[in-house]
Structures are given as structure tokens and as C-alpha cells.
Wavefront OBJ file of the C-alpha trace (Angstrom):
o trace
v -20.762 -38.548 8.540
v -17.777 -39.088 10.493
v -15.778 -36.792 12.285
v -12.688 -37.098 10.221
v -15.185 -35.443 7.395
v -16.229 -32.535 9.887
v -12.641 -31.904 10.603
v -11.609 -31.915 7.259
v -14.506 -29.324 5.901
v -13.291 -26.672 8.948
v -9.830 -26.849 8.028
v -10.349 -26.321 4.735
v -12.592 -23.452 5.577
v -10.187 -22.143 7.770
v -7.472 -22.325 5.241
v -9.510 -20.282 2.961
v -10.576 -17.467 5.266
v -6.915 -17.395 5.899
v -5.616 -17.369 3.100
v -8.529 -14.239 2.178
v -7.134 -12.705 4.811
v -3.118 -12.489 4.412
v -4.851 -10.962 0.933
v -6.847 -8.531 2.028
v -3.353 -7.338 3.800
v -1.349 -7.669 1.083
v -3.620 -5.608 -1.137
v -3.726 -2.693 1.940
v -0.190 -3.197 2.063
v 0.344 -2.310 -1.729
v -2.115 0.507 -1.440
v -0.541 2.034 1.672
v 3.002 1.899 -0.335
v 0.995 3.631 -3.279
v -0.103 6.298 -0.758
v 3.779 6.791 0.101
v 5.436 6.840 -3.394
v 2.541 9.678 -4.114
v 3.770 11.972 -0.973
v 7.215 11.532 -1.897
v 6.412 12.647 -5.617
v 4.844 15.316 -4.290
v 7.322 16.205 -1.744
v 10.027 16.231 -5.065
v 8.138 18.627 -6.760
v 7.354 21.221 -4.345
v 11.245 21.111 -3.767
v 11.768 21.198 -7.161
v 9.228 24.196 -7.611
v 10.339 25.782 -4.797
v 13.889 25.900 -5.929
v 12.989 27.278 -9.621
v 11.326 30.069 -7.842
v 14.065 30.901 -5.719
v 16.507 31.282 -8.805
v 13.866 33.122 -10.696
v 14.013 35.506 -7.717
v 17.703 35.678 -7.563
v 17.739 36.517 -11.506
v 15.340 39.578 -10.813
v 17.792 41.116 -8.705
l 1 2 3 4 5 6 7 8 9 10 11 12 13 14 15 16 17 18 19 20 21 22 23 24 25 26 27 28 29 30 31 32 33 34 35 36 37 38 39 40 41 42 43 44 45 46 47 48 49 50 51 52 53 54 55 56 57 58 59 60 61
């Protein structure tokens, strides 16, 4: 085989691991944004909780 065949199978190979790579990043990517939208739901409805209790409390007095 010549060398122009050798080359040719590594770059390909590298192209593949690469582009396996750039998705194994995307994909972490997505889930870290996941992760965020979550806390910030979260964050909403403790606020949100948090206010209905305080009016509850200010309707008891």
C-alpha cells in the first residue's frame, strides 16, 4: 500500500474521532443548559411560594 492510502485512512479516522468529540460536547453542553433552566424554575417557584405565604401572613393580621 502506498502512503497516500495510510494518510488517507488517519485522516479520516481523525475526522471521525473529531467529529465524536465536538458531539460529545454538544450533548454536555445541552445537558448543562438543562441543569440551568431547572434551577431557574426552581428559583421562580420558591419566589413565587414564598411570596403567597407572605400575603397569606399579612391577611391573618
Amino acid at each position: 500500500m502506498s502512503l497516500f492510502f495510510y494518510i488517507t485512512i488517519m485522516t479520516g479516522l481523525a475526522l471521525i474521532y473529531y467529529g465524536y468529540v465536538k458531539k460529545l460536547e454538544a450533548d454536555l453542553k445541552k445537558k448543562e443548559l438543562d441543569i440551568e433552566e431547572k434551577k431557574l424554575d426552581l428559583e421562580i417557584k420558591r419566589e413565587e411560594s414564598r411570596l403567597i405565604i407572605e400575603e397569606q401572613s399579612d391577611k391573618g393580621l
